[in-house]
N, C-alpha and C positions, 0 to 999 in steps of 0.2 A: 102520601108520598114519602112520608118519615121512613116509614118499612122498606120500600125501596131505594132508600139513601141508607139505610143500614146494612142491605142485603151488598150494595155495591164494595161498600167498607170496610165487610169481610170476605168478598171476592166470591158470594155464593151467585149473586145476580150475574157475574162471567158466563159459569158455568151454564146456568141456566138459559142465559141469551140462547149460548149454543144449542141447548138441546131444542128450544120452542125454534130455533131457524130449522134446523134439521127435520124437525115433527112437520113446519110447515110446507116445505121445500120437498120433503119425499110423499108428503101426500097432494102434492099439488093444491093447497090450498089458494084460492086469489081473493083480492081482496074485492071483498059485495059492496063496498060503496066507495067509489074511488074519491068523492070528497074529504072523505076520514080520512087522517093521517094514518098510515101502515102501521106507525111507532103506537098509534091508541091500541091496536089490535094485539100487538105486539106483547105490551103491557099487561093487555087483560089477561091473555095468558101465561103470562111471568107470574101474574097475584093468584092464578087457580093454581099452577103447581106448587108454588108457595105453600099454599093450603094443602097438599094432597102429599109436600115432600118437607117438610118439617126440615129432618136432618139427609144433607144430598155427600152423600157416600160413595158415590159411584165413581168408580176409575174411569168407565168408558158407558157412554146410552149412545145407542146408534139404531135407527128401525131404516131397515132395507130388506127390500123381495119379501115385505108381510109378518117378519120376525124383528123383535126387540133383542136388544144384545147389551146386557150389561156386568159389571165385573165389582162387585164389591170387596174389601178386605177384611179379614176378619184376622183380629190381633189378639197375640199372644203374650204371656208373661211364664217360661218355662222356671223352675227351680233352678234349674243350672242353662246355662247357654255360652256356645263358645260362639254362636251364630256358623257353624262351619258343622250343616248337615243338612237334611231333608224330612219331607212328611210324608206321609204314607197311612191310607187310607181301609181299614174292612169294614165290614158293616156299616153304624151310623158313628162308627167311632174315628179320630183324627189322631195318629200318632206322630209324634216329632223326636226323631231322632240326631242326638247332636254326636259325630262324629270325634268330635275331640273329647269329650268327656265320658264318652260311652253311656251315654244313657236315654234310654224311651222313656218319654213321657206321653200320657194321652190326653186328651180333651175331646171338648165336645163341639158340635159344628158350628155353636155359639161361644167357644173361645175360653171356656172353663176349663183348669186342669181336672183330673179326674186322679192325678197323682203318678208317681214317676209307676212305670211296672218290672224296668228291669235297668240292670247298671251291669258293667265290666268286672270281675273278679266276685263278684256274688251270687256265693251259689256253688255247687260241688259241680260243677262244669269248666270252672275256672275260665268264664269267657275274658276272653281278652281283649276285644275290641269291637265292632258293629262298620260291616260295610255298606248291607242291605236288610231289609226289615222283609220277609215276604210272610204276608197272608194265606194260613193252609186251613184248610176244613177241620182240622182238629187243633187247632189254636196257630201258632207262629213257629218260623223258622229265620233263624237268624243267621245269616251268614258272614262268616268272617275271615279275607280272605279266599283261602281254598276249605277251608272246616264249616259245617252245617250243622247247629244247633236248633236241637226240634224243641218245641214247647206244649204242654197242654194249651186249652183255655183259660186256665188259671194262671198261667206262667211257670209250670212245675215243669224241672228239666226231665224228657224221657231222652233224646239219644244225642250222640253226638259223631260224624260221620267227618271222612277228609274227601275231597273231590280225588278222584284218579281218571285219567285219561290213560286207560290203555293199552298195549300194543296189541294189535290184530294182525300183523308179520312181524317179521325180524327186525330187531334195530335197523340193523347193517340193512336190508332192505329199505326201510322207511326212510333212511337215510340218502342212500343212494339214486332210488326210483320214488319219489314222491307221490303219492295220487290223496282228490280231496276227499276218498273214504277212508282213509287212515287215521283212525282215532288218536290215537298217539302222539301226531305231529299238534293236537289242537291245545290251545287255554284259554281260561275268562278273558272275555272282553270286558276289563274293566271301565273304559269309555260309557258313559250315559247307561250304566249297567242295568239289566232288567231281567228276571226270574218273575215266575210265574208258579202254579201249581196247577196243573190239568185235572181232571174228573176220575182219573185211575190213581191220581196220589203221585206219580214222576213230577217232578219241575222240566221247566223248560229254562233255557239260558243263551243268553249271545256268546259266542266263543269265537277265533282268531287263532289263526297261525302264524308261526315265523320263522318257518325251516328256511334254511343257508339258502336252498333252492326254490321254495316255493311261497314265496311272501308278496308283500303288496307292492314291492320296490321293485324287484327286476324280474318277475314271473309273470306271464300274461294268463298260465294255468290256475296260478291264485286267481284271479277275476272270472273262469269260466268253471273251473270245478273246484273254488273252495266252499265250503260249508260256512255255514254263518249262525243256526242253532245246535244246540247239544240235548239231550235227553241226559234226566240225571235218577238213579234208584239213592234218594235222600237215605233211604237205611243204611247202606253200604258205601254212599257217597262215588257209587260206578257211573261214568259216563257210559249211558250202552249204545248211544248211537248219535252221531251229525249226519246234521243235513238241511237241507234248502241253501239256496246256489244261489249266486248275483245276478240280475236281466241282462239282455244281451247289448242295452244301453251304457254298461260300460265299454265296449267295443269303440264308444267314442272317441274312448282319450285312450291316450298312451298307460302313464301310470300315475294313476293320481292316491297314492297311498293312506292320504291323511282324510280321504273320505272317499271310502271304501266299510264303508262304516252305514247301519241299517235302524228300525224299528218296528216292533212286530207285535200285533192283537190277538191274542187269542180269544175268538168269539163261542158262546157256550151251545151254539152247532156245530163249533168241528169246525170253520174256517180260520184261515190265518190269515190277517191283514198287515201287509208289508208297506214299507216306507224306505226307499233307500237316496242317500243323500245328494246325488246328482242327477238323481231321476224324479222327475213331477208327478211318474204314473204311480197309482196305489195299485198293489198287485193281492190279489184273494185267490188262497190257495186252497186245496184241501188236503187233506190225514197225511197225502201220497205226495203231498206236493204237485199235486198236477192244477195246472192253472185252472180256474174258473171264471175267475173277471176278472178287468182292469178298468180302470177311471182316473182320474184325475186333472186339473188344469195350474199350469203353471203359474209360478208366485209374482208379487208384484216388485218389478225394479231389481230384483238378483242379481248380483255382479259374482256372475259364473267361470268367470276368466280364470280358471284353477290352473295353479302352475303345475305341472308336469317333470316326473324324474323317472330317471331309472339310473340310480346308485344308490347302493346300501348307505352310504356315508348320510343322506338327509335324515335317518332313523334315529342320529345322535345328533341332532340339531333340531334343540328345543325350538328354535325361533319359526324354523319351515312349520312346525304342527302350534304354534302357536298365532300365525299370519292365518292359519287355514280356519282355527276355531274366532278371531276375532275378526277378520277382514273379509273372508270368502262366504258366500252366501250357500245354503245347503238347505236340504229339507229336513226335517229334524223325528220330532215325536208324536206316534198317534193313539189315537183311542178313539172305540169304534158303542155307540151306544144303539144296540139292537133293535132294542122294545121302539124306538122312534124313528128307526132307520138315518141315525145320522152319523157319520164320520168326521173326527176333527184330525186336522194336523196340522203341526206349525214348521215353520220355514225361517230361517235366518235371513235379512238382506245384504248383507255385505256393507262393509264402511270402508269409505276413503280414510277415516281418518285413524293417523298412525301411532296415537298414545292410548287406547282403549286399554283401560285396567283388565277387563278378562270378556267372556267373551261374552256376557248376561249384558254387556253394552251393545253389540251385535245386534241391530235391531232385530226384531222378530215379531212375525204374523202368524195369524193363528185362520184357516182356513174349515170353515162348516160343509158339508157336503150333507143333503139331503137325496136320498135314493140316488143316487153319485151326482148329482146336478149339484154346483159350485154355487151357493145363495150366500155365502159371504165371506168376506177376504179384510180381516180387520186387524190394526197393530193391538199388540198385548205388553205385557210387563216380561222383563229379560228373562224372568225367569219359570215364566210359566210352564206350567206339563197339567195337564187335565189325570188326576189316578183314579177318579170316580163319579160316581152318582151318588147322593142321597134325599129322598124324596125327587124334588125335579130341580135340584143344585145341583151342580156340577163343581167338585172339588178340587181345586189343581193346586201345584206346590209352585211357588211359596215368597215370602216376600222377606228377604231381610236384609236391614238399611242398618251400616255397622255405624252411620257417622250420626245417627241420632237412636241408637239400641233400639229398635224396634223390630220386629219379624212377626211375621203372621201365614194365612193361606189365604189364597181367592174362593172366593163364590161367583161360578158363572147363571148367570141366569140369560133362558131364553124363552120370550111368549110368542 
């Protein structure tokens, strides 16, 4: 019983109550001999997993619908850190990119640096800063801003390219008469930004408009023919083509501007799986965009009550787009793992309350879908985004806690 008053002591025995209730409670275990005290039963299996769990690591153990769901962290100690950036994932390798310092460091899925690989001003490229890290077949591309910096595998610079959007008519046209095939009118959605690289070598990218006449404030044609992806040729930095359109679920609301806003898979058959923030359906597209499936079931507890405008004036009122990412509930980020058939995405719930530092206090769930069937619906850390796989981990970004210097990445694990 000594071991058991030291597990109390250090608050490991808490933990573990909970999870031997949980293990009990979802396997319907009862008790075989009601003379026994429940608390013997209880016990004996507190001292096996004692045994079997040395050091209890885990953010979250939960087994429902036949699957184990647990979330461990796995911490880091970068060269430089301003804690004001992301991680990013190819291979079996774990990159962390800090925004303020400009520089990629990698590691490994056990939390070893492996040494910085690139920094800002280094290098006859003269990069100047780091917005996105994206992963290509022939090493890395970095982008900055609107400029695209290609890399070998080595890190050796080959090109370096500006984004342009276009005109496909006349100013004065594009101007006047709007429509959402006009390349022209579009730019980076820098919001929860995301680029890709597809199998012929174009990236893919979220982009947004916000012509005088056609934007998310007093245009109802933005919500029914704006684009929402761009096609990018990375050598020339040409946008050649938008497209995919919003569902006809924003028809609900008036104009809800500050989520109008999406998230999108590209699976390595050529579907595209969509996520967009006031809609609970997951939409799977294909090449053309033409629908293929849908699924999804809505989030738990969403306070969807989105306020609604139509005047340019909330576009310069930080506070409206600041309410919408910390108080209003939305659906968020997904990632779509083939080989197992399962789809994750996480959802925001929405908080009453009205000092939230930023919006990683927002609570947020993270939803599993097996062959589209919803099998679990569990809270996660503020900051989660799942960017990969390796072996049967599941890697997502990222954890950093400025008020005791620590950051790292999750490991999700499911059996």
């Amino acid at each position: 019983m000594k071991e058991i008053a030291f597990l109390f002591e250090k608050g490991v025995m808490k933990k573990l109550i909970v999870k031997a209730k949980v293990k009990l409670v979802l396997s319907q275990t009862r008790n075989p001999n009601p003379r026994v005290p429940y608390f013997v039963y209880l016990v004996l299996i507190l001292i096996i997993s004692v045994a079997c769990n040395p050091v209890a690591k885990n953010e979250a153990d939960v087994r429902e619908n036949g699957i184990e769901f647990s979330i461990d962290t796995v911490f880091v100690e970068p060269e430089r850190s301003s804690q004001i950036g992301s991680f990013y994932l190819k291979g079996d390798a774990v990159f962390y990119v800090d925004q303020a310092y400009g520089v990629i460091e990698e590691f490994t899925v056990e939390g070893e640096s492996v040494g910085i690989r690139k920094r800002e001003l280094d290098g006859p490229e003269e990069l100047q800063g780091i917005s996105e890290l994206i992963p290509s077949k022939a090493g890395f591309v970095i982008r900055h801003g609107w400029s695209l910096f290609q890399y070998d595998s080595n890190w050796e610079f080959v090109n370096k390219s500006v984004l342009q959007f276009v005109y496909t008519v006349s100013y004065d046209e594009m101007m006047d008469n709007p429509k959402g095939e006009y390349i022209g009118m579009y730019e980076l959605m820098n919001y929860n930004a995301k680029t890709v690289e597809l199998p012929d070598g174009h990236l893919v990218t979220k982009v947004d408009v916000e012509h005088p006449m056609f934007n998310a404030f007093i245009s109802r044609s933005y919500y029914k023919e704006g684009r929402i992806l761009g096609k990018i040729n990375p050598i020339s930095g040409e946008v050649m083509e938008v497209f995919g359109t919003r569902p006809e679920s924003y028809e609900q609301y008036g104009f809800v501007p500050f989520h109008a806003r999406m998230d999108y898979h590209y699976a390595t058959n050529g579907l595209i799986y969509v996520t967009h923030e006031i809609d609970p359906t997951i939409y799977v597209y294909d090449q053309n965009w033409e629908l293929k499936d849908s699924f999804g079931t809505g989030g738990v507890g969403m306070k969807m009550e989105y306020k609604e405008t139509q005047t340019l004036d909330v576009a310069f009122e930080s506070s409206y787009f600041s309410y919408s990412r910390k108080n209003e509930a939305y659906y968020k980020d997904i990632y779509v793992d083939e080989e197992v058939e399962l789809v994750f995405r996480t959802y925001r719930q929405g908080s009453d309350t009205a000092d939230l530092l930023d919006e990683t206090f927002n609570p947020l769930r993270l939803q599993i879908y097996h062959q589209k069937v919803l099998i679990e619906d569990v809270s996660v850390p503020g900051r989660f985004r799942i960017l990969g796989k390796i072996g049967k981990k599941y890697i997502a970004d990222g954890l950093f806690d400025e008020q005791n210097e620590k950051q790292g990445f999750y490991l999700l694990n499911l059996n």
